[in-house]
C-alpha positions as CSV (number, residue, x, y, z in Angstrom):
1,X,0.0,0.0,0.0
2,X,1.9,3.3,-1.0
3,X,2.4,6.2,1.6
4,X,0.4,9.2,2.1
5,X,2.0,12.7,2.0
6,X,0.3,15.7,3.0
7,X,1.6,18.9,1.2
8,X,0.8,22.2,3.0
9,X,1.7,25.2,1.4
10,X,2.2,28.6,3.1
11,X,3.2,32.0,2.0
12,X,2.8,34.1,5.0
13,X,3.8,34.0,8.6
14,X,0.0,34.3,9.5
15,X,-0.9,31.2,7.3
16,X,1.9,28.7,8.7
17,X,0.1,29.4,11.7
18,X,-3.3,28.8,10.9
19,X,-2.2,25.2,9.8
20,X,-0.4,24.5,13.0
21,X,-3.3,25.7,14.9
22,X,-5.5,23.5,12.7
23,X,-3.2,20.5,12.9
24,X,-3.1,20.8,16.6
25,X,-7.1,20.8,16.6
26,X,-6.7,17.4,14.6
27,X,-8.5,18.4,11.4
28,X,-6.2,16.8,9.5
29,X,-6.1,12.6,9.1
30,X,-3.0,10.7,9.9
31,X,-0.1,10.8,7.0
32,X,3.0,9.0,6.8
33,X,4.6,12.5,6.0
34,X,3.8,16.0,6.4
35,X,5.9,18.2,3.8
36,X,5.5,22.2,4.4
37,X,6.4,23.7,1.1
38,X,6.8,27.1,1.7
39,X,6.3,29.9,-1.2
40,X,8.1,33.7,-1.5
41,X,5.7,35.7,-3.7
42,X,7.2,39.1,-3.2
43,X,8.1,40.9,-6.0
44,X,11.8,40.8,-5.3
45,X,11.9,37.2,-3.3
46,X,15.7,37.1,-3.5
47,X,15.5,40.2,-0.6
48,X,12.8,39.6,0.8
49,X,12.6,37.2,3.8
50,X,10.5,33.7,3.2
51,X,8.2,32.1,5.9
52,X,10.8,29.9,7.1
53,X,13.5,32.9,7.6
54,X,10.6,34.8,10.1
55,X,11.1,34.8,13.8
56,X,9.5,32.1,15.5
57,X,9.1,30.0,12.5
58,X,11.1,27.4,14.7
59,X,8.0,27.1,16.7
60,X,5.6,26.0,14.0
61,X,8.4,23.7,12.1
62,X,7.9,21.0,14.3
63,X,5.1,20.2,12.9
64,X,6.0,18.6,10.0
65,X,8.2,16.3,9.0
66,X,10.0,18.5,6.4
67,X,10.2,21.5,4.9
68,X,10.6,22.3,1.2
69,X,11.0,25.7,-1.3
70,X,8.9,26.1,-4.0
71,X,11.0,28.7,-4.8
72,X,13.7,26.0,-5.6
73,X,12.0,23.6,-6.9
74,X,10.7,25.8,-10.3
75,X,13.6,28.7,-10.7
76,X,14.4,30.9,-11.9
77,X,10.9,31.5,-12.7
78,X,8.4,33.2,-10.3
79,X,5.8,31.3,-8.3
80,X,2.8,34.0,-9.0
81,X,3.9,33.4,-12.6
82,X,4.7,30.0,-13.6
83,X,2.4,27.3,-14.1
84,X,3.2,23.8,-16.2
85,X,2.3,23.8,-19.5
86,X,-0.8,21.0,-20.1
87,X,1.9,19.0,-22.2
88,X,4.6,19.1,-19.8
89,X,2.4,18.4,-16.1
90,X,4.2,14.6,-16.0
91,X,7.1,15.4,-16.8
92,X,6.9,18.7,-14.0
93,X,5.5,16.1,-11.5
94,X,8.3,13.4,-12.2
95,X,10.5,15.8,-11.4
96,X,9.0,17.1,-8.3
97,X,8.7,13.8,-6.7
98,X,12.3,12.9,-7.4
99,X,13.5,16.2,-5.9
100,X,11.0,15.6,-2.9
101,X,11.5,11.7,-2.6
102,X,8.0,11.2,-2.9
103,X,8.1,8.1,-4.9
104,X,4.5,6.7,-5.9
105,X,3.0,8.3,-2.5
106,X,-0.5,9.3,-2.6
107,X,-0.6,13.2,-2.2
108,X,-2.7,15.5,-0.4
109,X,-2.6,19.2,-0.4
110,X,-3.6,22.3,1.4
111,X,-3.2,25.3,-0.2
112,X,-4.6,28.9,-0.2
113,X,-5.7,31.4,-2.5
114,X,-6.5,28.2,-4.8
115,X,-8.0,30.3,-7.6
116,X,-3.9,31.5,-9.1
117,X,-0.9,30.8,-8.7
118,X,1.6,29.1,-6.9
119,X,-1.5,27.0,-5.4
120,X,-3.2,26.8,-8.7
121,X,-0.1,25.4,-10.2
122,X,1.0,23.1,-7.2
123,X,-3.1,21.5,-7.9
124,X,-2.4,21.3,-11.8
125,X,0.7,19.1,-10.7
126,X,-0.5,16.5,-9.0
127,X,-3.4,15.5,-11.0
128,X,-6.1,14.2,-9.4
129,X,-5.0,14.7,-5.4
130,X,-7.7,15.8,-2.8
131,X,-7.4,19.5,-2.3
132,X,-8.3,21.1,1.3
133,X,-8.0,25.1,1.3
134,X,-7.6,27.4,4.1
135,X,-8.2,30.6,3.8
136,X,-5.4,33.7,5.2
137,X,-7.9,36.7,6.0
138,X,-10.9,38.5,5.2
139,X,-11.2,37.8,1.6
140,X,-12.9,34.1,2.3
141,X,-16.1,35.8,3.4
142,X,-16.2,37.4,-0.2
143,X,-16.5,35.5,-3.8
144,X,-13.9,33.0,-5.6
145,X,-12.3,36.2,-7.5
146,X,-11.9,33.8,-10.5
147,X,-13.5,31.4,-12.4
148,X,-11.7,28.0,-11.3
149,X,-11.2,24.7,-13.5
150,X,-13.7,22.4,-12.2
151,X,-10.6,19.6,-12.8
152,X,-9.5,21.9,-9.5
153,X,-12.6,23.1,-8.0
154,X,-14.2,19.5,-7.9
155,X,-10.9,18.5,-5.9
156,X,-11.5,20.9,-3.2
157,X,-13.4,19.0,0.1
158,X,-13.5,22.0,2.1
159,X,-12.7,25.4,3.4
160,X,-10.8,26.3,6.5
161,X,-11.2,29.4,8.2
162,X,-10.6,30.8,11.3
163,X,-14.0,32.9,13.2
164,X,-13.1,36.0,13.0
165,X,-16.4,37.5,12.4
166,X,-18.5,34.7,15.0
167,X,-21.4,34.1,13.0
168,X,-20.3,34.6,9.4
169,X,-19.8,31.9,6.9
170,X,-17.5,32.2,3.8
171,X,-18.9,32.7,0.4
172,X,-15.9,31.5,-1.2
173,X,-15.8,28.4,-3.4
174,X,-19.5,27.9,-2.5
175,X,-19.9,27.8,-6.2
176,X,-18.7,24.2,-5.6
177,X,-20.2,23.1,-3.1
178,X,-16.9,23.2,-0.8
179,X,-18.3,23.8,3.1
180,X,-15.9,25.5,5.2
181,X,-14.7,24.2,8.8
182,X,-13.2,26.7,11.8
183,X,-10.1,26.4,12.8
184,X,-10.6,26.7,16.6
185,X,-10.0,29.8,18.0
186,X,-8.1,28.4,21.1
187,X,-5.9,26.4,18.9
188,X,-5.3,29.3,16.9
189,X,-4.0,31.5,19.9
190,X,-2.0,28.8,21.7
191,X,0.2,29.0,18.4
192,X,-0.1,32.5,18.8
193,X,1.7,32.3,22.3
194,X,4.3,30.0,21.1
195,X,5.0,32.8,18.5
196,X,5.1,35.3,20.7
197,X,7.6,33.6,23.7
198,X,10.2,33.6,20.9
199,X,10.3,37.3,20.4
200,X,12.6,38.2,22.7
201,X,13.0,41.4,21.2
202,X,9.7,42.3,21.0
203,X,9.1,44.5,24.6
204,X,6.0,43.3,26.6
205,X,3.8,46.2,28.4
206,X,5.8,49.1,30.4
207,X,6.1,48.6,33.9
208,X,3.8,51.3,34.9
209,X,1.0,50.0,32.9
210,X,1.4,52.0,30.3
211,X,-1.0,50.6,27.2
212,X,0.2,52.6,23.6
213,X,-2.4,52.8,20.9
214,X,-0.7,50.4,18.0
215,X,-1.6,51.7,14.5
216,X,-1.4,49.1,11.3
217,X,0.1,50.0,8.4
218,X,-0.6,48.1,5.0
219,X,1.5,50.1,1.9
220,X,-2.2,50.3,-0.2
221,X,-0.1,52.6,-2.8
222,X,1.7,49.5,-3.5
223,X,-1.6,47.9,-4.7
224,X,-2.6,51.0,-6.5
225,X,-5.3,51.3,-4.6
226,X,-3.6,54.5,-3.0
227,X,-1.3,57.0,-3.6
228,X,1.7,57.8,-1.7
229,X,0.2,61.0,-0.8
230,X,-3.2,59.5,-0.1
231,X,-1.4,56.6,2.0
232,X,0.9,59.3,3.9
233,X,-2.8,61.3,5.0
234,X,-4.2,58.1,5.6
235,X,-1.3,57.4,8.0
236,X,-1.4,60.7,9.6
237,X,-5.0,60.3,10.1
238,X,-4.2,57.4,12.7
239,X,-2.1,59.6,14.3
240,X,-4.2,62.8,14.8
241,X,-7.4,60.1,15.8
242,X,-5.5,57.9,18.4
243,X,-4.2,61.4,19.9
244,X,-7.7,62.9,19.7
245,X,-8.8,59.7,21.8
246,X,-6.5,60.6,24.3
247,X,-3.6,58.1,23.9
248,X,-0.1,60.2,24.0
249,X,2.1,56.9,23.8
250,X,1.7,55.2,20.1
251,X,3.7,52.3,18.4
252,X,3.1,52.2,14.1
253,X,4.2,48.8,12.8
254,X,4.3,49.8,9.0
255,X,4.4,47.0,6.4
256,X,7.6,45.5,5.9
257,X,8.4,47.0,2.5
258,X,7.2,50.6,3.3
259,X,8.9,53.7,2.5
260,X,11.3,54.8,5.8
261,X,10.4,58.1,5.1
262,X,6.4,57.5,6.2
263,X,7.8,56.6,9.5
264,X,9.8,59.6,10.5
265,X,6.3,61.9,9.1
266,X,4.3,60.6,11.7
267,X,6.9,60.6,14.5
268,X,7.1,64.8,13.5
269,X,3.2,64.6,13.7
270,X,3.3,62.7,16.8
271,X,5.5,65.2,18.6
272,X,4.0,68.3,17.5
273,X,0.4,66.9,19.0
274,X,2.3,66.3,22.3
275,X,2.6,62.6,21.8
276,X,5.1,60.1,21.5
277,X,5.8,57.3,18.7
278,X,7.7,54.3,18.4
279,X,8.5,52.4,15.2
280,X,7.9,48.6,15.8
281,X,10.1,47.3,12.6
282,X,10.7,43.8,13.4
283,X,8.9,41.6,10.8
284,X,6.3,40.0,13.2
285,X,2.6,39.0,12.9
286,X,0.4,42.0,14.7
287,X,-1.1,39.4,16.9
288,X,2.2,39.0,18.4
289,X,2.1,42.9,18.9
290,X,-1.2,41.8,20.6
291,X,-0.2,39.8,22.8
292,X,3.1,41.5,24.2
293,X,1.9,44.9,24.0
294,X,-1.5,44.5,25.2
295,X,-2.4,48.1,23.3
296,X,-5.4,50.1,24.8
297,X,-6.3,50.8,20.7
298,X,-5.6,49.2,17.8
299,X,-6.3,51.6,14.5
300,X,-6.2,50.7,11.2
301,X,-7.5,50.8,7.4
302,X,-8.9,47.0,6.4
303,X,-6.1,44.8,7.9
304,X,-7.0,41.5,9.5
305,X,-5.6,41.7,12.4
306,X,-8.3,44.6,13.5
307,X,-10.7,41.8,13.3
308,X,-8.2,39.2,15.6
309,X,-7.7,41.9,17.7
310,X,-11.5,42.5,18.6
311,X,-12.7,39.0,18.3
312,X,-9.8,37.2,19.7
313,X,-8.1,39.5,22.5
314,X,-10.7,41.6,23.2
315,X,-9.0,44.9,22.3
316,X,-10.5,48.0,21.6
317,X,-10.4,48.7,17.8
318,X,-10.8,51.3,15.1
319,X,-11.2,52.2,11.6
320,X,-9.7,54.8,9.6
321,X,-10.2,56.1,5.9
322,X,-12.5,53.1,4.9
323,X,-15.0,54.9,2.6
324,X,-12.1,56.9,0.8
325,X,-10.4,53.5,0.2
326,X,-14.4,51.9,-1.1
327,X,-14.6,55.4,-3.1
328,X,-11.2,54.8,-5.1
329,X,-11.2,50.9,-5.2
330,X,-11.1,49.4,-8.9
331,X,-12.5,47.8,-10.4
332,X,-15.6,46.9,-9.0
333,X,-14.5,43.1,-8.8
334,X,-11.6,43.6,-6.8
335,X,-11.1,40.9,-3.8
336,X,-9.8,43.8,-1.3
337,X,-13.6,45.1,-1.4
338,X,-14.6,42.6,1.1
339,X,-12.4,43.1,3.8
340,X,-13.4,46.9,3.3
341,X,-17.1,46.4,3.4
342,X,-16.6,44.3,6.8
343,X,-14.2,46.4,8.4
344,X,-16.1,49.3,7.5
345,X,-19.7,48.0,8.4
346,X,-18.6,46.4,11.6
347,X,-16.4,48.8,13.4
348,X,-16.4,52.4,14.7
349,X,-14.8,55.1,12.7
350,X,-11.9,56.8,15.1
351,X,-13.5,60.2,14.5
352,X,-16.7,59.1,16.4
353,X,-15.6,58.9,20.5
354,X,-18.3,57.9,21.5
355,X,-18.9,55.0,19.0
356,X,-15.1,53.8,19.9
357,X,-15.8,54.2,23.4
358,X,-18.9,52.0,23.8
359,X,-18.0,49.1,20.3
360,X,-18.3,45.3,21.0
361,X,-18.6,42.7,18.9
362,X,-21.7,42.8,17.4
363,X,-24.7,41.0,17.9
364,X,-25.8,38.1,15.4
365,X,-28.8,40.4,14.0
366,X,-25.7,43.0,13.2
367,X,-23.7,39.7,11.3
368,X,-27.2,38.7,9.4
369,X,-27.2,41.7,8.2
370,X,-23.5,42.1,7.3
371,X,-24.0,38.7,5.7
372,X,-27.0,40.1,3.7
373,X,-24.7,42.8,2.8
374,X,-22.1,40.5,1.4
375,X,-24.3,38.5,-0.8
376,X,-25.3,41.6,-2.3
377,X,-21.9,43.0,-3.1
378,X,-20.3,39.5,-3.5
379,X,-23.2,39.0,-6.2
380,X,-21.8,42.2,-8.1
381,X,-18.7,41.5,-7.8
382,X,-18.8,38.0,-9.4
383,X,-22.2,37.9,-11.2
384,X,-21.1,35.1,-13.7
385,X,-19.6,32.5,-10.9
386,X,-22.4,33.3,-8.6
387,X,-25.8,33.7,-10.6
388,X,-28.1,32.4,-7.6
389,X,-27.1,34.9,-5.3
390,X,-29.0,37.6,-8.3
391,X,-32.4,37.3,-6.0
392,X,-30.6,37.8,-2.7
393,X,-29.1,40.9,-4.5
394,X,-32.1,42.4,-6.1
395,X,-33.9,41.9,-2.2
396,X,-31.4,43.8,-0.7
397,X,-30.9,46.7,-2.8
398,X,-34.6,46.9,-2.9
399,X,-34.7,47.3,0.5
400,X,-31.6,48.7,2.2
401,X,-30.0,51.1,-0.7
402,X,-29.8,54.4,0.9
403,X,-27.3,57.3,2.0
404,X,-24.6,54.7,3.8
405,X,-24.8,51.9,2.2
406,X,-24.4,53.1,-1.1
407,X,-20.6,53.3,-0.5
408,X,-21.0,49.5,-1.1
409,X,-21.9,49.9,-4.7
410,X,-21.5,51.6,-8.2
411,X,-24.3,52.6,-9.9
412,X,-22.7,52.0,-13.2
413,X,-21.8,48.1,-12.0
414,X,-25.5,48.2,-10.5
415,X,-26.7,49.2,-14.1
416,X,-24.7,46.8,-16.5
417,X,-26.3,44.3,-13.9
418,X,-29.5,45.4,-14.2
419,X,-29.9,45.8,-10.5
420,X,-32.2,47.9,-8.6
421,X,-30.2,51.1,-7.7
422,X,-28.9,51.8,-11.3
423,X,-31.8,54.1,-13.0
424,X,-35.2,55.6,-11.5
425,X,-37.5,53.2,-10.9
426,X,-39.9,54.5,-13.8
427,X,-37.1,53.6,-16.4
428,X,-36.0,50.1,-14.8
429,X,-37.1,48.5,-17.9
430,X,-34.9,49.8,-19.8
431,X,-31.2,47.9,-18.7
432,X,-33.5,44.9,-19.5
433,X,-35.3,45.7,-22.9
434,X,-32.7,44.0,-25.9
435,X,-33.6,46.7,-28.0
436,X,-32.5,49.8,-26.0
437,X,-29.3,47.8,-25.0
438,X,-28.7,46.7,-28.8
439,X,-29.2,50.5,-29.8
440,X,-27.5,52.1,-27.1
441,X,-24.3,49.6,-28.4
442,X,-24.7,50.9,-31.9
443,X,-24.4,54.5,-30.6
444,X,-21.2,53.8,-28.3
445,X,-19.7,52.0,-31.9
446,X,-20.5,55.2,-33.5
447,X,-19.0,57.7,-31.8
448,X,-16.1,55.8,-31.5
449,X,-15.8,55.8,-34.7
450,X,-16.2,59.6,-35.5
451,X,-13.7,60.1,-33.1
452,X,-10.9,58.4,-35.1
453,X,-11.8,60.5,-38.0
C-alpha cells in the first residue's frame, strides 16, 4: 500500500500558523509524511525574507516532518507566474517527486488562495489529489475572485477558516459546493503564544501600565489602490485620531516593504500633538504585537488583524479612511472590497468617540445583516460564478439602498447588472429591454468611430 504525503503550502507567517493551529485541533487525518512547502511571492523574493527565515518559524516547524521551497523547486521562474504547461504536467510532476523523494506516495494538499498561482499550479501538478483550502484573512467571506477549473474546483473537500467575524460563513468556493470548517480559536491563539515567547526582542507592556495605541500599516499605494500622498494622510489620520482619543504613547508597525520616510512623518506629527511614537520594525505578525503589547487601541485601514484583535483578545479597535479606500477601489471586482465592506460596516470610525468608546462585537442580528450585505456585493462582484445569489441581491438593494450603504456599490456596475439602484425606478425597464441595450451599443460603436476621423 503506497504512503500518504500531505503537502501544505504557506506563503505568510500568518498562514503557517493557521495550519499549525488546525493540525493541533486534529483536522487533518493521519499521513505517513507531512511536507511544508513554503512559497516567496514578493516581488523581489531574493530580498525579501520567506516564511521559514521569520522569527519564530522554529515554533511551528515542528510540525512537520519536512520542509521544502517552492521557490527551488521551479527557478528561476516566479511562483505567481509560472504554471506547467498541459503537455509538460508529467514530466513537472516526475521531477518534483524525485526532488522531494516522494516516490508513488498518494498526495494530499492544502493550499490557499487556490483560484492562481503558486497554489493553482501546485493543484495542476499532482493531478487528481484531494485539495483542502484554508483561507489567510478577510477575503474568504467574499466570492472566488476567479472562475476555477472544475478539474481543480471539484478536488477541493472543504474550506478552512478561522472565526473572525463569529457568525459569518464564507462565500468563497460555495460555487462548488466546498463547506468550510473553523479552525478553533483556542488552537489558533496557543500557536499564537508559542509565536510570541520567541520574540525576545519584541518589549511586553511598560512597567507602569502604560498601554500605547498600536496603528497598522498596510503600503495600499503598493496595490494601486492609493497613492503615496493618499497613503501618507491616511497614515497621519491614525495619528491625529488615536491622539484625539486621548492616547499620547503610540507604536506604528508599517508593512515590511514601506517607505522609511512615512515613518519619521508621523513621528514629526506625533511630537507636534504632544505625543510620542515608536516604530515597531521587526517583521512579526500583529497578533504577536497583541499579545506583548496588550495596546489600549488598535487603529487601522482593512487589515485582519483589527478583526483578531476585537474578536480574539478583546482589544478595543478602530477604523480609519475606509470609505475613501471603497470610493477609489477598482475595479468593481476587486477581492480587497470585502475586507473593506466588513471592516467598514462592523467597526467604529476613530473620529466618532463615542462610537469607539462603547463598540463590542456585534450581535448576530448585526452579522445577518452584514452577511446580507455580502451576498449583495459578492453577487456584483462576481455575477457570472455566482448567478443564484441575483435574488438575494435584487432583495437587498430593494430594500436597504440608501445614503450609507451606497458606498458599497457603483451605480454604473448596479446598471450593467440590471440591479435595482442603477436608474429611476420608472425607467428600470430599460437595462433589461434588448432593443435599447442593442441601440444604445450601436451609438457607443459610433462615436467611436467619429472620433478616429
Amino acid at each position: 500500500m503506497p504512503r500518504t504525503t500531505q503537502i501544505f503550502c504557506a506563503s505568510t507567517l500568518y498562514g503557517a500558523a493557521t495550519l499549525a493551529a488546525a493540525l493541533d485541533a486534529g483536522l487533518f487525518e493521519p499521513a505517513d509524511r507531512r511536507l511544508l512547502l513554503v512559497t516567496n511571492n514578493a516581488t523581489n523574493p531574493e530580498i525579501t525574507p520567506s516564511v521559514d527565515a521569520m522569527p519564530g518559524f522554529d515554533r511551528l516547524r515542528e510540525r512537520f516532518d519536512e520542509v521544502r521551497s517552492w521557490n527551488e523547486t521551479i527557478s528561476p521562474f516566479h511562483p505567481s507566474g509560472w504554471s506547467p504547461r498541459e503537455n509538460d504536467i508529467p514530466m513537472w510532476e516526475r521531477y518534483v517527486r524525485l526532488l522531494w523523494n516522494l516516490g508513488d506516495d498518494e498526495i494530499q494538499l492544502v493550499v490557499e488562495s487556490v483560484q492562481v498561482n503558486p497554489a493553482l499550479a501546485l493543484c495542476q501538478l499532482f493531478t487528481g489529489a484531494p485539495v483542502d483550502v484554508y483561507a489567510d484573512g478577510l477575503i474568504s467571506y467574499g466570492p472566488t475572485r476567479d472562475k476555477i477549473d472544475p478539474l481543480v474546483g471539484t478536488r477541493i473537500g472543504r474550506l478552512l477558516h478561522l472565526d473572525l467575524v463569529p457568525g459569518l460563513t464564507p462565500l468563497l468556493l460555495t460555487e462548488f459546493g466546498v463547506p468550510s470548517e473553523l479552525v478553533p480559536s483556542e488552537a489558533f491563539l496557543k500557536v499564537l503564544g508559542e509565536l510570541t515567547e520567541a520574540e525576545a526582542e519584541l518589549p511586553a507592556v511598560s512597567a507602569d501600565g502604560d498601554r500605547p495605541a498600536l496603528l497598522l500599516g498596510q503600503y495600499l499605494s503598493a496595490l494601486g489602490i492609493l497613492t503615496d500622498a493618499e497613503e501618507e494622510d491616511l497614515h497621519l489620520k491614525m495619528v491625529r485620531g488615536a491622539v484625539a482619543l486621548g492616547h499620547r504613547s503610540l507604536v506604528f508597525k508599517p508593512h515590511p516593504v514601506a517607505p522609511a520616510r512615512w515613518t519619521k512623518l508621523l513621528e514629526d506629527e506625533a511630537t507636534e500633538l504632544g505625543a510620542e511614537l515608536t516604530l515597531l520594525d521587526r517583521p512579526v505578525l500583529a497578533e504577536v504585537a497583541f499579545q506583548r503589547l496588550r495596546p489600549a487601541l488598535v487603529v487601522g485601514c482593512f487589515s485582519t488583524g483589527l478583526l483578531t484583535a476585537a474578536g480574539l483578545y478583546g482589544l478595543p479597535v478602530a477604523r480609519v479612511g475606509t470609505d475613501t479606500v471603497l470610493a477609489h477601489l477598482t475595479p468593481y471586482q476587486n477581492s480587497n472590497r470585502v475586507p473593506l465592506t466588513i471592516v467598514d460596516a462592523l467597526l467604529p470610525d476613530i473620529a466618532d468617540a463615542a462610537a469607539v468608546n462603547a463598540w463590542a462585537m456585534p450581535p448576530r442580528e448585526r452579522v445577518d445583516d452584514l452577511a446580507a450585505l455580502l451576498g449583495a456585493v459578492g453577487f456584483a462582484m462576481q455575477p457570472k460564478i455566482y448567478p443564484g445569489l441575483r435574488g438575494a441581491a435584487e432583495a437587498y438593494l430593494s430594500k436597504h439602498l440608501n445614503p450609507h450603504t451606497w458606498r458599497y456599490f457603483k451605480r454604473k456596475r448596479l446598471t450593467s447588472l440590471a440591479l435595482p439602484g442603477a436608474v429611476p425606478a420608472q425607467l428600470s425597464f430599460i437595462p433589461r429591454n434588448a432593443t435599447v441595450r442593442r441601440l444604445a451599443r450601436r451609438a457607443r460603436a459610433l462615436k467611436q468611430v467619429a472620433g478616429r476621423k
